[in-house]
C-alpha positions as CSV (number, residue, x, y, z in Angstrom):
1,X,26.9,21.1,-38.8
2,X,26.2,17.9,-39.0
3,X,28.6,15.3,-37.3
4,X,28.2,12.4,-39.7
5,X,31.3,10.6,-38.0
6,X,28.5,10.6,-34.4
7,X,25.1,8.5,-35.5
8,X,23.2,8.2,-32.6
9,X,20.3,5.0,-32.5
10,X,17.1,5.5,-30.4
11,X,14.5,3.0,-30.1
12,X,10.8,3.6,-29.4
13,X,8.3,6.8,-31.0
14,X,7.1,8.0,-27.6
15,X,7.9,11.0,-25.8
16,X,11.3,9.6,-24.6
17,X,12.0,8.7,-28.3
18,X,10.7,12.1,-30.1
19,X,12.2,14.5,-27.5
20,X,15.2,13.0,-27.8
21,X,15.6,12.5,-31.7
22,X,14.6,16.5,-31.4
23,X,17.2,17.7,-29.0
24,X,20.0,15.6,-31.2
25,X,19.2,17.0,-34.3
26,X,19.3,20.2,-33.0
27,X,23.0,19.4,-32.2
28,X,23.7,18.0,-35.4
29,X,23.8,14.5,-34.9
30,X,22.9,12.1,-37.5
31,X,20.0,9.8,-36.0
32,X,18.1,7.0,-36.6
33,X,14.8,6.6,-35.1
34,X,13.6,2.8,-35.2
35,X,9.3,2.8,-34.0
36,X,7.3,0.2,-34.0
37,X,4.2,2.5,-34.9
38,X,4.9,5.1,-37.6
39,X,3.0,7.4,-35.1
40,X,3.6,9.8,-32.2
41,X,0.6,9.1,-29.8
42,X,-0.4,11.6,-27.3
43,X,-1.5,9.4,-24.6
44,X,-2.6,12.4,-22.3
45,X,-5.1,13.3,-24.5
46,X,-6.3,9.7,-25.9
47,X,-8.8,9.6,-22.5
48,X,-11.6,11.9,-24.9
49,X,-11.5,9.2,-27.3
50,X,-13.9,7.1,-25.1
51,X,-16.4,9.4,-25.1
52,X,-16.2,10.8,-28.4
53,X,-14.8,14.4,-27.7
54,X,-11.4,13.4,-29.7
55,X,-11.3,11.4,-32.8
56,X,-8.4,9.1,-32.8
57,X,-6.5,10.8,-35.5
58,X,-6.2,13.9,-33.2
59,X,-4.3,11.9,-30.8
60,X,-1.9,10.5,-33.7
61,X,1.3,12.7,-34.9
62,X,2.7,11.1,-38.4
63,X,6.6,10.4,-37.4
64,X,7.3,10.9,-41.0
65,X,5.9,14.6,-40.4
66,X,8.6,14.8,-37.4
67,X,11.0,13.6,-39.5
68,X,10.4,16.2,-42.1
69,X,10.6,19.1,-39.7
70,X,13.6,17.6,-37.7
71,X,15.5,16.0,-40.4
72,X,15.7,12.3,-38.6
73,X,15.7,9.5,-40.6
74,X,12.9,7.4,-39.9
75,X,12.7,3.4,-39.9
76,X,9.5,1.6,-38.7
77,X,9.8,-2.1,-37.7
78,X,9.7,-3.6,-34.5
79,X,12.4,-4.1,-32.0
80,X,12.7,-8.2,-30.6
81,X,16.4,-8.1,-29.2
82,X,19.1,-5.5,-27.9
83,X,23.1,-6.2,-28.1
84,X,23.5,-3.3,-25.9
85,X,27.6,-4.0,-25.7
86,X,27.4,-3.8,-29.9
87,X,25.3,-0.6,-29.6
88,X,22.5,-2.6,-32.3
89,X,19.2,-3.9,-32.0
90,X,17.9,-6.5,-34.1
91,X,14.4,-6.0,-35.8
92,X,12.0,-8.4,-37.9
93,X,12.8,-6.3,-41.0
94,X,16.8,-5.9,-40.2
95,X,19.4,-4.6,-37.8
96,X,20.2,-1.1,-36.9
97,X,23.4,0.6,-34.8
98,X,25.1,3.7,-33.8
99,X,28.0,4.9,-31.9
100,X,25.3,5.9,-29.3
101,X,22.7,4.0,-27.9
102,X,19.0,4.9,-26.8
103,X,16.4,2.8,-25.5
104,X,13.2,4.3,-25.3
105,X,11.0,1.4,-26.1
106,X,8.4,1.9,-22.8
107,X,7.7,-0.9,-20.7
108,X,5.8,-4.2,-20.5
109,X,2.4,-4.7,-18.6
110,X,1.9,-6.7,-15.5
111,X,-0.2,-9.7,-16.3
112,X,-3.4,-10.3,-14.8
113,X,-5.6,-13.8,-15.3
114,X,-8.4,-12.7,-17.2
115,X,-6.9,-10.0,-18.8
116,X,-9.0,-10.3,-21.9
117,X,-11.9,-9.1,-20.2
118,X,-10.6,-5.9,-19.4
119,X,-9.6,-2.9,-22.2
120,X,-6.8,-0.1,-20.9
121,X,-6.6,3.6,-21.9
122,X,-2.9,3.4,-21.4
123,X,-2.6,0.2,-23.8
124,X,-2.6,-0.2,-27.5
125,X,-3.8,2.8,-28.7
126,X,-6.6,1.0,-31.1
127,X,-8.0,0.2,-27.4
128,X,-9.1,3.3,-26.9
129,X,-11.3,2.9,-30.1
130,X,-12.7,-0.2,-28.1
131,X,-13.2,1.4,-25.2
132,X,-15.8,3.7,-26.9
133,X,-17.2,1.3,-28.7
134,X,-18.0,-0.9,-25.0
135,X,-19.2,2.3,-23.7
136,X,-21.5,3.4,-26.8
137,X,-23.2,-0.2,-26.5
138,X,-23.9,0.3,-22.7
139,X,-25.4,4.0,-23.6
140,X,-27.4,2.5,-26.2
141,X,-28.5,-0.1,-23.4
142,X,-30.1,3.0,-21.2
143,X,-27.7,1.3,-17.8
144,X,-25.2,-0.6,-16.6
145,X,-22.3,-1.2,-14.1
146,X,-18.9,0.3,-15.4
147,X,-15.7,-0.2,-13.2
148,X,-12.4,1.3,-14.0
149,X,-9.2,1.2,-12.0
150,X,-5.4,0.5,-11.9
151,X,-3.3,-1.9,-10.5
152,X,0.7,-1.5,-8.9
153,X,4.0,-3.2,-9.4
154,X,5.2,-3.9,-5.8
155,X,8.8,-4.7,-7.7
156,X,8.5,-1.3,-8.8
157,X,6.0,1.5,-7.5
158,X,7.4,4.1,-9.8
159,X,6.2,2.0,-12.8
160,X,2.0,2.4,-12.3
161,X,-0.5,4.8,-14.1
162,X,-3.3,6.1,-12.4
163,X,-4.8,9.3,-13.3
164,X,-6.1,7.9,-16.9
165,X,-8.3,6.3,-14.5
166,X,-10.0,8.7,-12.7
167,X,-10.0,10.7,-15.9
168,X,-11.8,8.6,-18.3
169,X,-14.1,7.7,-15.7
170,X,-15.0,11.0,-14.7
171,X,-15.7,11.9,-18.2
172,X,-17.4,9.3,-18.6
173,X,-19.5,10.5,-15.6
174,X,-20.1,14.0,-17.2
175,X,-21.2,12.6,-20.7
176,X,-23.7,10.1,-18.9
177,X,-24.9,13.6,-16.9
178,X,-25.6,15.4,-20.4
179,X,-27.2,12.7,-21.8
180,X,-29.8,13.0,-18.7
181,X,-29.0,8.8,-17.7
182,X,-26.3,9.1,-15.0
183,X,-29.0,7.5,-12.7
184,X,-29.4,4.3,-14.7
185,X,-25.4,3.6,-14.3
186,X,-23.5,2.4,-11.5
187,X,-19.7,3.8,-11.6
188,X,-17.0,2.2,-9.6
189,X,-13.6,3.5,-9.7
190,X,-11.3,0.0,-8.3
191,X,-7.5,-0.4,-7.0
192,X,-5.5,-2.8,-4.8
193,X,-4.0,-0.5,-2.8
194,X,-5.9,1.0,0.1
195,X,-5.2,4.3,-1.0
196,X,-5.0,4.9,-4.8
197,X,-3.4,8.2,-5.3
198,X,-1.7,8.6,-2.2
199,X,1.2,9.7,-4.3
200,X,-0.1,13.3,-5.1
201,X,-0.3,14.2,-1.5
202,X,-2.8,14.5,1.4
203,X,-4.5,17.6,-0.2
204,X,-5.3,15.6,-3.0
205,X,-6.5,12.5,-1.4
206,X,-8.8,14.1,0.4
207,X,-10.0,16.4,-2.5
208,X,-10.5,13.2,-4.7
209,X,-12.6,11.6,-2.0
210,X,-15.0,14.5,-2.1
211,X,-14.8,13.9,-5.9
212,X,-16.5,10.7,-5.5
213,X,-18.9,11.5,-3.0
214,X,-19.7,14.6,-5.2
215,X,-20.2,12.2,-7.7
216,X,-21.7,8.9,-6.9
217,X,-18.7,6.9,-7.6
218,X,-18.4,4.0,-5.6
219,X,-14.6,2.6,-4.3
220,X,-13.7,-0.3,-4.0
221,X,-10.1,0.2,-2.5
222,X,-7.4,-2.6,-0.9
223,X,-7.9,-5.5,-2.1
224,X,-5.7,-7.3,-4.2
225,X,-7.2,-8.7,-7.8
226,X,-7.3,-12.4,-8.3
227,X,-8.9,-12.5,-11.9
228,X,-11.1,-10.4,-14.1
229,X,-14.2,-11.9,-15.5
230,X,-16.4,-10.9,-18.4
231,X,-19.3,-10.3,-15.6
232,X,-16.8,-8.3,-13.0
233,X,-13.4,-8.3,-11.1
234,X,-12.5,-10.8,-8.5
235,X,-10.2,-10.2,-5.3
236,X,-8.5,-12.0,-2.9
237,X,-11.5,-12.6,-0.8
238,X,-12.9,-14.3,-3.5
239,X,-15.9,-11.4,-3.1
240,X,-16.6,-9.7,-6.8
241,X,-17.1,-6.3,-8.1
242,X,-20.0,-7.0,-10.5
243,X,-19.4,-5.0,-14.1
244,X,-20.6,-4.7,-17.8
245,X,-17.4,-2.9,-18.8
246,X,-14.2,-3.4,-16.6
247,X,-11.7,-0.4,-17.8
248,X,-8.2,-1.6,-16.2
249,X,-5.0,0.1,-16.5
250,X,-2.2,-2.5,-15.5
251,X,1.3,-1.6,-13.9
252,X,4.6,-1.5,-16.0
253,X,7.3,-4.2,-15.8
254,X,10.0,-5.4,-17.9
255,X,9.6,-4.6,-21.5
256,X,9.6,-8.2,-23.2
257,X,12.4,-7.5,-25.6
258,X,15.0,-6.2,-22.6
259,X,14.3,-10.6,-21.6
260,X,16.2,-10.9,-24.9
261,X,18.9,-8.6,-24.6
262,X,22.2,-8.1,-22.6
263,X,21.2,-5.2,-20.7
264,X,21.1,-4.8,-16.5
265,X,17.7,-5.0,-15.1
266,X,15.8,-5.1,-12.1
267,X,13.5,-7.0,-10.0
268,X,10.7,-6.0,-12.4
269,X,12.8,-5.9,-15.6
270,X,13.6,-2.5,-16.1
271,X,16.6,-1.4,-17.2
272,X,19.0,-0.1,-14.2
273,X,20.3,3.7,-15.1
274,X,22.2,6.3,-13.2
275,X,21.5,9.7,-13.0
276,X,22.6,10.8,-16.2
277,X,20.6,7.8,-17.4
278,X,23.5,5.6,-18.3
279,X,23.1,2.3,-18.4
280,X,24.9,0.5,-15.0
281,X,26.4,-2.1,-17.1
282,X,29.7,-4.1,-15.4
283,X,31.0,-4.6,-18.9
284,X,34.9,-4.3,-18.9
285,X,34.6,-1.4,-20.9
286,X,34.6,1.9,-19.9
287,X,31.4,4.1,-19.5
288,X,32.8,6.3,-22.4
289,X,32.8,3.0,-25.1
290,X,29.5,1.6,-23.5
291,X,26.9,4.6,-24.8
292,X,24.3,3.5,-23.6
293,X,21.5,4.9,-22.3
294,X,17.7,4.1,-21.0
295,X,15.0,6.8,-21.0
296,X,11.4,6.9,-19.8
297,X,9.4,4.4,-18.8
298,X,12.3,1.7,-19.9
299,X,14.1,2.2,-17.3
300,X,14.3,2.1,-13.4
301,X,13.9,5.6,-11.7
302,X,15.3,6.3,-7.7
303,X,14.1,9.2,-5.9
304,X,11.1,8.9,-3.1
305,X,8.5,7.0,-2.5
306,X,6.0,9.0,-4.1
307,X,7.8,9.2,-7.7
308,X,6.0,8.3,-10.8
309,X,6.6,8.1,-14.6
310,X,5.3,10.5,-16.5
311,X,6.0,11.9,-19.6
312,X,7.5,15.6,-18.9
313,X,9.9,13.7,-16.8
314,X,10.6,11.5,-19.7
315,X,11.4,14.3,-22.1
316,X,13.2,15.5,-19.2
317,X,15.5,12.7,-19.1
318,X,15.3,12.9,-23.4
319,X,16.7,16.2,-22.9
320,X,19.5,15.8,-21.1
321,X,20.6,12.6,-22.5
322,X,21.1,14.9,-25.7
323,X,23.0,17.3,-23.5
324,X,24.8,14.5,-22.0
325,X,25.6,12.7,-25.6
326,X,27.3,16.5,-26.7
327,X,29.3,16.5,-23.6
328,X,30.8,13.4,-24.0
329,X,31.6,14.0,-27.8
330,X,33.3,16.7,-26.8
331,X,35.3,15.5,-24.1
332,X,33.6,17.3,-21.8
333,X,32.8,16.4,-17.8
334,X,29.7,18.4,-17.5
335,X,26.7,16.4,-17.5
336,X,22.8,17.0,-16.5
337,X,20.8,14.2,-14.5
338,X,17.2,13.9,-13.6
339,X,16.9,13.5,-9.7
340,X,16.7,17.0,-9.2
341,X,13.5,17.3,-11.8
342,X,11.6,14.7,-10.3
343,X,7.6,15.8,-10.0
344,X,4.4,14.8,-9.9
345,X,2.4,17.4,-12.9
346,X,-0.5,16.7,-14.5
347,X,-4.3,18.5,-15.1
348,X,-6.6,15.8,-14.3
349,X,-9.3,16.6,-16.9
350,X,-13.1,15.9,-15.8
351,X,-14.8,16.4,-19.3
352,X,-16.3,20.0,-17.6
353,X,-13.2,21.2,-15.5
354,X,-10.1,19.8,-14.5
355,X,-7.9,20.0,-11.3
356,X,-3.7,21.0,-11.4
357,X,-1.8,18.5,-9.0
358,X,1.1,19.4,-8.7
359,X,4.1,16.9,-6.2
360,X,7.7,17.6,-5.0
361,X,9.3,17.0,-2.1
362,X,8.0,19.8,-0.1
363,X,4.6,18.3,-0.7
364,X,1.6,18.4,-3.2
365,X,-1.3,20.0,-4.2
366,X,-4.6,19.9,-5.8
367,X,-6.5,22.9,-7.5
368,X,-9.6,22.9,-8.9
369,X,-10.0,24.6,-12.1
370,X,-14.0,24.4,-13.3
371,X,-14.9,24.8,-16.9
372,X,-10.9,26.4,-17.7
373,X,-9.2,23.6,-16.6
374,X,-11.0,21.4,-19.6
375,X,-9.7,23.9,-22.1
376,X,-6.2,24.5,-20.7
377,X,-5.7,20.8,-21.1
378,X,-7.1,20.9,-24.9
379,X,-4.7,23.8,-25.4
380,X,-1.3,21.5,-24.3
381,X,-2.7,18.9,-26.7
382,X,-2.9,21.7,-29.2
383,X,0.6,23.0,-28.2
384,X,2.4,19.4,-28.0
385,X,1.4,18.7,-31.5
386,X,2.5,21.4,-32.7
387,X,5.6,22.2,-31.1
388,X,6.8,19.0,-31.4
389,X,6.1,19.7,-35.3
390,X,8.2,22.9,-35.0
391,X,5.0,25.1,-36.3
392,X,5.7,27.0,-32.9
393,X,8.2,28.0,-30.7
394,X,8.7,25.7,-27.6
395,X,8.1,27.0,-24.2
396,X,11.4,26.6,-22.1
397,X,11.4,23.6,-20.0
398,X,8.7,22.4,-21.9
């Protein structure tokens, strides 16, 4: 039944976004969905783009064909300031409120001097178009030096995203190797922090070090970056990493719009949550009248040192911020937090295999999966598609 008195807003198209316009609906809640893209983008999958094994359609879910199966209603304009305490955001095209509040607008980037000589797999998605189109030049070339890394957020470690990285650069490794002209290229994979990775656990640092040996990748670990150049990346040392193509995924900070807003943020910008992810606001008002909530990588996430954004926990936190919404519509007490789902998941694709890595608090671990891995990977893109489109059932917890 549809509770037409309960309109819920949510800002941002991503995973947060979807899942949680999803779970609503199923609930009966009217909501409005405000993107700035009129496009899901899978961003796990985007690394093939680069080297031509995914066009960039593939990537790219219509949010007017989620709105048809889910029955949200759909505006697309983009977000430049949040009245959290009003429960409206104000767009370039008009303003937009509910009696619950959802932000869901990812974050910002860390900026970086030079940063126009570096492209990211986890920016823009037209980058990823760019990226290829770098690459294909250098192939066409017969050699060159190609360096791809990520950087941190020492305001916020949580906020950084480095297995695109190793990804698309050990993709690209594989598609030099078919071509027959890996030996002409020179691949270095680049971070500031001495130990890039460290948060999947021992197992897997040492497994990706014998990835790069196994490879011929070259490091170039713990130094921080001063500036990127259209010849290379400089570091503290004022020493350079020479590079045709510099591939650079930058840390998340502040979102720019939550600058314009009245929301609580921290060091970095992101927007302070609890474990329900309501927003810790120290507005007069009582939680019940605030409705607010942050979701994804908007907002701040606790938990150990070895946490990291991704986007199951996102849809996680999508999840039970729809659970949570119900409850409190209801009068109800019961509410569901995150903490206890925090994980590191992911299948770190390699263009002919992959590798599960899989983090909790009792530790982590890395297995290598040849040749399946690669397909089992294609097979969640295939399944996120279409589950989110409701053409098949979800899997529970998925």
């Amino acid at each position: 039944m549809e509770r037409k008195k309960d309109k819920v807003l949510i800002l941002g198209g991503g995973f947060a976004g979807v899942e949680a316009a999803i779970f609503l609906r199923k609930k009966g809640y009217s909501v409005t969905l405000v993107s700035a893209r009129d496009y899901f983008y899978i961003y796990p999958t985007s690394i093939w783009i680069p080297t031509g094994e995914a066009e960039f359609d593939d990537i790219c879910v219509p949010l007017k064909d989620l709105q048809a199966a889910h029955g949200f209603n759909l505006v697309i304009d983009e977000i430049t300031e949040i009245r959290s305490k009003e429960h409206k955001a104000i767009g370039k095209k008009g303003e937009y409120e509910g009696e619950y509040l959802v932000i869901a607008i990812g974050s910002g980037k860390m900026k970086h001097q030079g940063s126009e000589h570096f492209l990211s797999i986890c920016g823009k998605p037209e980058e990823s178009l760019a990226i290829k189109e770098r690459l294909d030049a250098l192939i066409a070339k017969g050699s060159g030096k190609i360096a791809m890394g990520f950087g941190g957020n020492p305001k916020d470690p949580s906020n950084v995203r480095g297995g695109p990285a190793f990804e698309v650069l050990f993709n690209v490794h594989n598609q030099l190797k078919k071509l027959g002209i890996r030996d002409n290229f020179e691949l270095t994979f680049f971070a500031p922090m001495e130990s890039p990775g460290a948060r999947m656990g021992e197992q897997a640092l040492k497994m990706m070090d014998i990835f790069f040996k196994k490879l011929d990748i070259k490091k170039h670990f713990g130094k921080k970056i001063t500036r990127f150049e259209a010849d290379g990346i400089v570091f503290e040392d004022e020493s350079k990493l020479p590079s045709d193509f510099t591939m650079f995924i930058p840390a998340g900070d502040g979102h720019p719009v939550f600058q314009n807003s009245d929301l609580p943020l921290n060091e970095a910008g992101l927007i302070l949550i609890n474990d329900y992810c309501e927003v810790q606001h120290d507005f007069d008002e009582t939680p019940e009248k605030y409705n607010v909530f942050a979701i994804g990588d908007s907002a701040v996430i606790d938990g150990p040192d070895w946490r990291a954004k991704q986007g199951h926990i996102a849809e996680v936190m999508a999840r039970n911020v729809a659970f949570n919404i119900d409850a409190m519509a209801k009068g109800s007490e019961e509410r569901k937090g995150y903490l206890e789902h925090l994980n590191i998941l992911c299948v770190m694709d390699s263009g002919d295999g992959a590798a599960f890595v899989y983090r909790n608090h009792k530790g982590g671990k890395m297995i290598p999966m040849p040749v399946i891995g690669h397909w089992l990977k294609k097979g969640w893109g295939w399944y996120c598609r279409n589950s989110k489109l409701g053409k098949i059932p979800r899997i529970p917890g998925m």
